[in-house]
N, C-alpha and C positions, 0 to 999 in steps of 0.2 A: 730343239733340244740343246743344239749348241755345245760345248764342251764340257756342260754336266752332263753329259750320258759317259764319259770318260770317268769322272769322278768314283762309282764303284769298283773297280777294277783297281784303285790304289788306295783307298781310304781304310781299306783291313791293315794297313800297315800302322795306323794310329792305335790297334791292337799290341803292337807289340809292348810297348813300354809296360803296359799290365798286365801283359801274361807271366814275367817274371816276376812282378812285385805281390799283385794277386795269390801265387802260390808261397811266395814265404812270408804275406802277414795276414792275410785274411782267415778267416776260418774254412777250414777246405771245403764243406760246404756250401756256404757261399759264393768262394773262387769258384766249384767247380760250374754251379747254376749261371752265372754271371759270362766266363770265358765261351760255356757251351751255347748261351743266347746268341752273344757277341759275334760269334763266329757262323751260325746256323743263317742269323741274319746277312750279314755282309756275305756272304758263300749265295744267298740267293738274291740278291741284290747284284753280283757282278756276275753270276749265270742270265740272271734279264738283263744287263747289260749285253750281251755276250748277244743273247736272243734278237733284240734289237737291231743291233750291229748288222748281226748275220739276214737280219730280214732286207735292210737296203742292199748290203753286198749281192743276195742271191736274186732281188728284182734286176743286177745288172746283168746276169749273165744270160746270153745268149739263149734261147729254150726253154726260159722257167715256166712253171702253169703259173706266174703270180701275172696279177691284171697289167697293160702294159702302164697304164698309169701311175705304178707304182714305183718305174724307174724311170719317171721324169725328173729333169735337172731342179724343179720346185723342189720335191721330196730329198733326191739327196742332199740337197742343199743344209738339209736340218743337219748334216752331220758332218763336221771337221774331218777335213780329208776321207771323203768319204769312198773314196776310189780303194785305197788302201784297207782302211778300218774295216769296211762294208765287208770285202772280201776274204780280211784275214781272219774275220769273228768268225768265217763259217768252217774250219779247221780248230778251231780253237773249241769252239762249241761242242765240234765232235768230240774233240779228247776229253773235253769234260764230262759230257756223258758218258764217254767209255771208261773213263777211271772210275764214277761212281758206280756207273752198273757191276764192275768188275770189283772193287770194296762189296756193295750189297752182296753177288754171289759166292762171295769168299766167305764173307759171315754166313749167308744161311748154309756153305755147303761144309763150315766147318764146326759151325752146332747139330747139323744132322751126322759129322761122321763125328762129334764125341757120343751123340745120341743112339748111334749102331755099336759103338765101343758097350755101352753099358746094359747090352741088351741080354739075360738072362741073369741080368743083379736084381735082389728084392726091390719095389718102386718105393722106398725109402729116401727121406730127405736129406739122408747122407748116403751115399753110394763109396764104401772102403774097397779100394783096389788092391791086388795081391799083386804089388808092383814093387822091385828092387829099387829103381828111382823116385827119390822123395821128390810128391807136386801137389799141391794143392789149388780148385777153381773153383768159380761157381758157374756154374752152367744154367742159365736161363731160360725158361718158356713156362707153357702153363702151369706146370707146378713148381720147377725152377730146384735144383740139386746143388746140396755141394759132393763135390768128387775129391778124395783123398787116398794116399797112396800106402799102403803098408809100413814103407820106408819112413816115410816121415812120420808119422804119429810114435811109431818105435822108435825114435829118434829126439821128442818132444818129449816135456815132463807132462804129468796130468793139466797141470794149471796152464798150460802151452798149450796146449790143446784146447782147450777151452776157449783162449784167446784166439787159436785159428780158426774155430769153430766161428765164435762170435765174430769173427773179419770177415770170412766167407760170407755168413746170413750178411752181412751188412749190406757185399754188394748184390744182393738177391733184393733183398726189403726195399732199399734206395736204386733199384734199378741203373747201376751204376754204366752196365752196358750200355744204356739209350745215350747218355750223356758223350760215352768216347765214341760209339757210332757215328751220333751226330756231328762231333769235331773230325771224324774221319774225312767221313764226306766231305765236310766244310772244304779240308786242307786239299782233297782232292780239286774239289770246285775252282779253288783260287791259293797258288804255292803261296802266297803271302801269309796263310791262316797257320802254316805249318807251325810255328811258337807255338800257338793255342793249342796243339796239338799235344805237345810230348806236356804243356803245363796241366792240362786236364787229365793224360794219361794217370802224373804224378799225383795231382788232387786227389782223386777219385780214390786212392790208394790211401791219400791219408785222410781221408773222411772215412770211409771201412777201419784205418786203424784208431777213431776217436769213436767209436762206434765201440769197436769192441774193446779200447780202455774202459768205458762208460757200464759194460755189461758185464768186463770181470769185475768191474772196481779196482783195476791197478795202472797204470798205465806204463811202472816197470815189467809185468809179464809181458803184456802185449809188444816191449822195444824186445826181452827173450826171446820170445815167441821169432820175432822178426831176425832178429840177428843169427838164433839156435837153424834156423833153417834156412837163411844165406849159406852157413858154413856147411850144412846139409845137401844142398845144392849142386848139380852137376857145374862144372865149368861151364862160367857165360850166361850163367842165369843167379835172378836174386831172390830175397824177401821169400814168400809164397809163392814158389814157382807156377804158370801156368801149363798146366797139363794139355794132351791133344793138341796142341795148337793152338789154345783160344788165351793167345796175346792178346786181342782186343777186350777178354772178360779179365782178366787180372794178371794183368803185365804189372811188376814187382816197384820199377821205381828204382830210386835211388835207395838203397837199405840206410846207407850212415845218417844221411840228412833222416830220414824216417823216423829211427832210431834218438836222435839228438835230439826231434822235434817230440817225440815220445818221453824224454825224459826232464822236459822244462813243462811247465803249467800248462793245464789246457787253454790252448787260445780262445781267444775273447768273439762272443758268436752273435758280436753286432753284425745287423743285417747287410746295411751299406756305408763305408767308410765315410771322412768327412773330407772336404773337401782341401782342406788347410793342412791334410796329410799328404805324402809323396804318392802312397798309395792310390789315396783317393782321389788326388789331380790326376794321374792316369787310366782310374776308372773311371773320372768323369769324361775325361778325353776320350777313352775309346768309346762310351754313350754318346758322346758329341759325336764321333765318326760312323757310327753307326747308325743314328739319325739321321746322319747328313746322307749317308747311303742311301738308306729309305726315301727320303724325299726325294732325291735325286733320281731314283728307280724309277719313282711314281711318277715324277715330273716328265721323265722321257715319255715312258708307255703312254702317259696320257697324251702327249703333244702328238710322239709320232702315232698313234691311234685317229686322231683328228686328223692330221696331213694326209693318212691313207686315204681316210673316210672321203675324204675331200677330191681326191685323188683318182676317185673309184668312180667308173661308171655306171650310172641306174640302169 
């Protein structure tokens, strides 16, 4: 394996230069499809890293059930400094599983408590809250709700309304939760993904806001809409605030940039940039580091998979 089984573990950093640029010239649908790949992949590419690692480290210790063949000086040998690496992946490993297990029960256990919030309201696809605090979410599952608050809609003109309306379906129809999900994880997996993180949060947000420029037909309502209910807003929250807790279903974003991006042309919804742009040399670089991940993934497992094989007595 040699010291590409090292190479995942920092090749997300060739992400960064396009998590910035990605969110201010692409079309946020794109950014968002593109960052959340980006990230999904290298996130499990330096978790098998990680797995790898942890498998020579643990044939060293004293007591393992692994065969003793497996921590012969052959086998370590596949891996640079392997006394150290072998060892410290199996600590590392753990905190990676325990951050995402800990992300996944937080999401399901905080769509199940907006899900008991709503429990004696009509099962209507908009569920209006008799609530003093203006929030607005969509809350996702098999039928998938938007949830709004008293406050704010009485706080909204009609055509504001409409526009929140249309933002919310947005992120319900494009499933925009899967996509910050996935970068959750990602960033858990590997702190280098963390960029791609808060660039997708913001994506997602403006891809829902060219959604529903597109549905009222304005795309000055939709910047109202956005700005009418920052200043709506409890202290410390923006844009359409999320209600219950479900920051990860529509976290607000930057409002002004929003709002300034709402008020120039809609951006241009080529698929993949070109190359000869600054943009697009950094989404090609991070598909280059992102490949390289992959094969590098694949090249370990497969090698150290044969050294065991090898290693192993019939």
């Amino acid at each position: 394996m040699g010291v590409f089984v090292f190479l995942p573990l920092v090749l997300p950093l060739t992400a960064w230069p396009v998590a910035r640029l990605a969110e201010q010239h692409l079309h946020p649908r794109t950014a968002t499809r593109l960052l959340s790949g980006v990230a999904g992949v290298l996130a499990l590419c330096s978790t098998l890293c990680l797995a790898l690692l942890m498998v020579v480290g643990t044939a060293q210790l004293p007591g393992n059930p692994l065969p003793d063949g497996w921590s012969d000086p052959e086998v370590r040998a596949a891996v640079p400094y392997d006394e150290v690496a072998g060892k410290a992946a199996i600590p590392a490993l753990i905190a990676v599983v325990a951050a995402c297990a800990a992300t996944a029960r937080r999401h399901v256990r905080v769509r199940r408590r907006a899900e008991r919030a709503l429990r004696g309201l009509p099962p209507t696809p908009v569920a209006v809250v008799a609530d003093p605090v203006p929030y607005a979410y969509a809350l996702p599952g098999a039928r998938g709700r938007i949830v709004v608050s008293t406050a704010l809609l009485d706080g909204l003109e009609p055509a504001e309304r409409r526009a929140l309306f249309a933002h919310e379906r947005a992120h319900l129809a494009c499933r925009h939760h899967r996509f910050v999900l996935t970068v959750q994880l990602a960033a858990r997996a590997n702190p280098f993904l963390r960029p791609l993180l808060t660039a997708v949060t913001y994506t997602t947000e403006r891809w829902a806001d060219e959604e529903a420029a597109t549905a009222v037909g304005s795309r000055r309502t939709v910047a109202l809409a956005i700005g009418r209910s920052a200043l709506l807003a409890p202290a410390g929250s923006a844009g359409f605030p999320g209600g219950a807790g479900l920051a990860g279903f529509a976290v607000a974003g930057p409002v002004p940039r929003r709002v300034a991006a709402l008020l120039e042309p809609a951006p241009a919804g080529a698929v993949w940039p070109s190359v000869f742009t600054t943009v697009g040399l950094a989404a090609w670089g991070a598909a280059a580091g992102t490949t390289a991940s992959a094969f590098s993934s694949a090249n370990s497992a497969v090698t150290l998979f044969l050294i065991l094989r090898a290693a192993t007595p019939m």
